[in-house]
KOLTOR-728913 format. One record per residue (C-alpha): x, y, z negated; residue in one letter. Coordinates in steps of 0.02 Angstrom, whole numbers, plus 32768, in hexadecimal, padded with zeros to 4 digits. Each point is the difference from the previous one (the first is absolute). Layout:
+------+------+------+--------+
!    u !    v !    w ! residu !
+------+------+------+--------+
!    X !    Y !    Z !      A !
...
+------+------+------+--------+
//
This chain:
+------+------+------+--------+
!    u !    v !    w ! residu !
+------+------+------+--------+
! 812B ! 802D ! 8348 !      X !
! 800B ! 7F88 ! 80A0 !      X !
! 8075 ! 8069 ! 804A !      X !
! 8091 ! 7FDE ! 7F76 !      X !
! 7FD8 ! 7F51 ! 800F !      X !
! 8096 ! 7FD2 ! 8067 !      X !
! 8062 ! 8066 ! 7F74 !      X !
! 7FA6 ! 7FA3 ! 7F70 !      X !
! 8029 ! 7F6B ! 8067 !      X !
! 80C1 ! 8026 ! 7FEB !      X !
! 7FFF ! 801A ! 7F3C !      X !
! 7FBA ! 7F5A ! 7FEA !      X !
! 7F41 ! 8003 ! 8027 !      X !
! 7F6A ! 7FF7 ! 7F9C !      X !
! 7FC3 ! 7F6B ! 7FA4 !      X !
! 7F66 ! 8058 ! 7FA1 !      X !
! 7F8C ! 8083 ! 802C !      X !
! 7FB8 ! 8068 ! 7F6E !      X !
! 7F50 ! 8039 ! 8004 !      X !
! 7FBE ! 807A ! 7F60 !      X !
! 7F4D ! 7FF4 ! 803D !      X !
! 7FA1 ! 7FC3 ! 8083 !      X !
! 7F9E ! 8088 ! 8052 !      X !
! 80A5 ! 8056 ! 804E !      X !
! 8032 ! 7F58 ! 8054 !      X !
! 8033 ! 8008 ! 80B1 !      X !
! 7FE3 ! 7F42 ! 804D !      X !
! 804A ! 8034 ! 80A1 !      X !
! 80A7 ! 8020 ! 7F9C !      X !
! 8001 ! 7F85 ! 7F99 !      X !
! 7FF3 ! 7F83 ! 8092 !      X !
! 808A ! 803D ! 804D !      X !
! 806F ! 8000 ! 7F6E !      X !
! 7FC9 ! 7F4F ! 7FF0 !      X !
! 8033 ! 7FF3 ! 809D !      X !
! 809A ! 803A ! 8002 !      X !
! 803F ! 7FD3 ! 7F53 !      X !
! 7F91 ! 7F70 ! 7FCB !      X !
! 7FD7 ! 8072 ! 7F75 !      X !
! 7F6D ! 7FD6 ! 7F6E !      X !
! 7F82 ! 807B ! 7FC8 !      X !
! 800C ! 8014 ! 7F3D !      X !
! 7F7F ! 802E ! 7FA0 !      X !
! 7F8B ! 8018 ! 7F69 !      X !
! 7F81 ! 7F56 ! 7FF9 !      X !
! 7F73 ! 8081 ! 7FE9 !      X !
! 8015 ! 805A ! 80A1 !      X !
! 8005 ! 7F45 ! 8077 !      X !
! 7F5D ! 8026 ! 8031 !      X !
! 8022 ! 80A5 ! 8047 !      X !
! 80A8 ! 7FC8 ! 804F !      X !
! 7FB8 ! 7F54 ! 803D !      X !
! 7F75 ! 8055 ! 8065 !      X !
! 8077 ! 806F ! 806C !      X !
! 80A2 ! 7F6F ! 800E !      X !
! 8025 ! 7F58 ! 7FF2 !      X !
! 80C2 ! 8028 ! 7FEA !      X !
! 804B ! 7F93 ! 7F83 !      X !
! 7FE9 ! 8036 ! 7F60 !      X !
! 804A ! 7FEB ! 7F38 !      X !
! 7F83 ! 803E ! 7F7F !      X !
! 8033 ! 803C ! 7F55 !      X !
! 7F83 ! 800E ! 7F5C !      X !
! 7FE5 ! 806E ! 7F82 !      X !
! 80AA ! 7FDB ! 7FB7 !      X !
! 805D ! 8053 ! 8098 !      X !
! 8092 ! 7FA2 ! 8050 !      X !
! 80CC ! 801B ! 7FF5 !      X !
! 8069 ! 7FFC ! 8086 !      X !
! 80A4 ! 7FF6 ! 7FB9 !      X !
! 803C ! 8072 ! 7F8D !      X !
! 7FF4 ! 809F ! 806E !      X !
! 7F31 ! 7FEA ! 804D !      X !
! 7F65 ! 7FF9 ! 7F9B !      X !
! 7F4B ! 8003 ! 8036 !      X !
! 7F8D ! 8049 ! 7F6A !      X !
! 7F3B ! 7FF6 ! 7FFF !      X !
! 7FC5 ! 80AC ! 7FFF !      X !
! 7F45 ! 8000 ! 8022 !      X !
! 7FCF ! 8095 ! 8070 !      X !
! 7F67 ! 8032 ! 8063 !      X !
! 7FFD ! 7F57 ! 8053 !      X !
! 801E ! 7F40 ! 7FE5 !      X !
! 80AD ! 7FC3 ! 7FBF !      X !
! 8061 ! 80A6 ! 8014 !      X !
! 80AF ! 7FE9 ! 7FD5 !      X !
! 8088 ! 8074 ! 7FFE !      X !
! 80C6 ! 7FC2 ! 8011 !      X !
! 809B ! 8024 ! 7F8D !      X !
! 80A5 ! 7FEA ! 8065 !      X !
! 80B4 ! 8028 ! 7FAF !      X !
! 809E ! 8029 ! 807C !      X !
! 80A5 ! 803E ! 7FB1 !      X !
! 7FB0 ! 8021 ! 7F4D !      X !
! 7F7C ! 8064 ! 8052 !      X !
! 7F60 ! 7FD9 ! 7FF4 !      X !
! 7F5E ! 8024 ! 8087 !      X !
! 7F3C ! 7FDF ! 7FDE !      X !
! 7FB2 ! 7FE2 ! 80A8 !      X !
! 7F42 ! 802C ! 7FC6 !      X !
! 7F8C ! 8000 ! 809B !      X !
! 7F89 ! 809A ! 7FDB !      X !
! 7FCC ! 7FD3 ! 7F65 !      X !
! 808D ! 807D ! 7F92 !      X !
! 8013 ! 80A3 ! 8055 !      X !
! 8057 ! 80A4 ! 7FB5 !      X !
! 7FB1 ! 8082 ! 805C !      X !
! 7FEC ! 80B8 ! 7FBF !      X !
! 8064 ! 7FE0 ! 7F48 !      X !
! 7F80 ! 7F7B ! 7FDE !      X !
! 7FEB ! 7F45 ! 8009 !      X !
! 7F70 ! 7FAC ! 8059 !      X !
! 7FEE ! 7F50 ! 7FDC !      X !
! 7F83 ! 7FAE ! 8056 !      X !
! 800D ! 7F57 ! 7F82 !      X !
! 7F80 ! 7FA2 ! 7FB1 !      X !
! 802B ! 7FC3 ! 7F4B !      X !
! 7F5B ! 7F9B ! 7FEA !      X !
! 8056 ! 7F8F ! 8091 !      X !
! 80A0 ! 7FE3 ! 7F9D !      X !
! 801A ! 7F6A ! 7F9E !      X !
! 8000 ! 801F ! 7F28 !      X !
! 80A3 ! 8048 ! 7FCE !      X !
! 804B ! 8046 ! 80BB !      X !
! 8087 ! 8082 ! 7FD9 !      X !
! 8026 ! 8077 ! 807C !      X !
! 8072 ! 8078 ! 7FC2 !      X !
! 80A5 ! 7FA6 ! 8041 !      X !
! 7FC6 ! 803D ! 80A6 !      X !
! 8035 ! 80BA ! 7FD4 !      X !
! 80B0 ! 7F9C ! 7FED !      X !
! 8003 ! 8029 ! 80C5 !      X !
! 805B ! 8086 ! 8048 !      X !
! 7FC2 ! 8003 ! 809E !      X !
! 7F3D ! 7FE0 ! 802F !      X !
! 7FCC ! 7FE9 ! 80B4 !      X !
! 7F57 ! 8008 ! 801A !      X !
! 7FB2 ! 7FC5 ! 80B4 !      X !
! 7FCD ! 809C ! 8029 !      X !
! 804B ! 80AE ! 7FEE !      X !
! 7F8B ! 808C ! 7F9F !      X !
! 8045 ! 80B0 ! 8007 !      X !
! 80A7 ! 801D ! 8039 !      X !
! 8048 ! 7F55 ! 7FA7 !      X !
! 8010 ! 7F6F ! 804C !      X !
! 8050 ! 7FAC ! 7F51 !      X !
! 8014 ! 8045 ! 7F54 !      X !
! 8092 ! 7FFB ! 7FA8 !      X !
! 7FD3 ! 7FF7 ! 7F5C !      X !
! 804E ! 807C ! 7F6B !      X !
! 7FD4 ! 8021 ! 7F43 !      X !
! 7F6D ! 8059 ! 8008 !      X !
! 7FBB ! 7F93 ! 80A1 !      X !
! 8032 ! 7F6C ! 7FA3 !      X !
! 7F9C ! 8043 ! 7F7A !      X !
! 7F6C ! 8025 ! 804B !      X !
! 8007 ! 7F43 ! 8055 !      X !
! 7FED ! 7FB2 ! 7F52 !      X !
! 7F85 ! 8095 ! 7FD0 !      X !
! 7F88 ! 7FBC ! 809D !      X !
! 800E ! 7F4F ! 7FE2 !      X !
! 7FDA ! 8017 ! 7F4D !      X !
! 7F4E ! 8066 ! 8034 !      X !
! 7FDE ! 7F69 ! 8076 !      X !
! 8007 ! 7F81 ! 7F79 !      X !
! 7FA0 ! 8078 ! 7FA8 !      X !
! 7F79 ! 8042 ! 807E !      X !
! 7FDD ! 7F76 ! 8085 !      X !
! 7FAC ! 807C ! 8054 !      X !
! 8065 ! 8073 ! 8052 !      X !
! 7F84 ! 8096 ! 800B !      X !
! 802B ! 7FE9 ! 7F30 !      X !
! 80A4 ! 8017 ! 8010 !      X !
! 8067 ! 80BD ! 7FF3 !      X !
! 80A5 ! 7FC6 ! 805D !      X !
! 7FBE ! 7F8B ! 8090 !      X !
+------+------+------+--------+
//
């Protein structure tokens, strides 16, 4: 990514950097964003801990109740497999991406969702993430590196999120 910095530089810069859990985070890159763009980390209050111990970059926390950029950018709570995992909702031209980290991954016709209801606060709805079109996990599994989601895909989203609130336990659960 530091090698498109001087083209990032030209479309305006960055003013936050988005992190959807801390155990991937890169300090090295991070400082140089800083660096370069005087950019704050934004994350989850949960994971600080994590994210404090590997950078002292600026940083803006967000709770439970996400945060909202704007009408186009949202940061959602979406507890994973680790402390304040969040996932991000951004809408460009009426289309509408899911940035998830690696906790939502369609691999092999199925779902795996690596969330943790018994983290979520009473009431959390999750079903207006399936809203995305587009979901770009961190890292690519099989042959996709995003999924574009359809009917049946779309389907099966909702169909996995339900069996999470419904089996904490993933070994419980038939679509992951």
């Amino acid at each position: 990514m530091a090698d498109h910095f001087e083209e990032i530089e030209k479309l305006g810069g960055v003013d936050l950097q988005f992190i959807t859990h801390g155990h991937d985070l890169n300090p090295a890159f991070h400082a140089e964003a800083y660096d370069r763009f005087r950019c704050k980390l934004c994350y989850h209050k949960a994971a600080a801990a994590v994210v404090r111990k590997k950078t002292q970059c600026p940083a803006q926390e967000f709770g439970h109740d996400g945060l909202q950029l704007g009408a186009d950018f949202e940061a959602i709570y979406f507890p994973g497999h680790t402390p304040g995992h969040s996932v991000y909702r951004w809408r460009r031209s009426g289309t509408r991406f899911l940035f998830t980290g690696h906790v939502m991954i369609f691999d092999g016709g199925r779902w795996k969702l690596n969330y943790n209801p018994t983290k979520a606060p009473k009431g959390t709805q999750f079903d207006h993430l399936a809203e995305a079109e587009h979901f770009l996990p961190t890292h690519a599994y099989g042959t996709e590196e995003f999924h574009t989601l359809n009917k049946r895909t779309r389907a099966l989203f909702l169909e996995a999120v339900k069996q999470a609130w419904d089996a904490p336990k993933p070994s419980d659960r038939d679509v992951f």
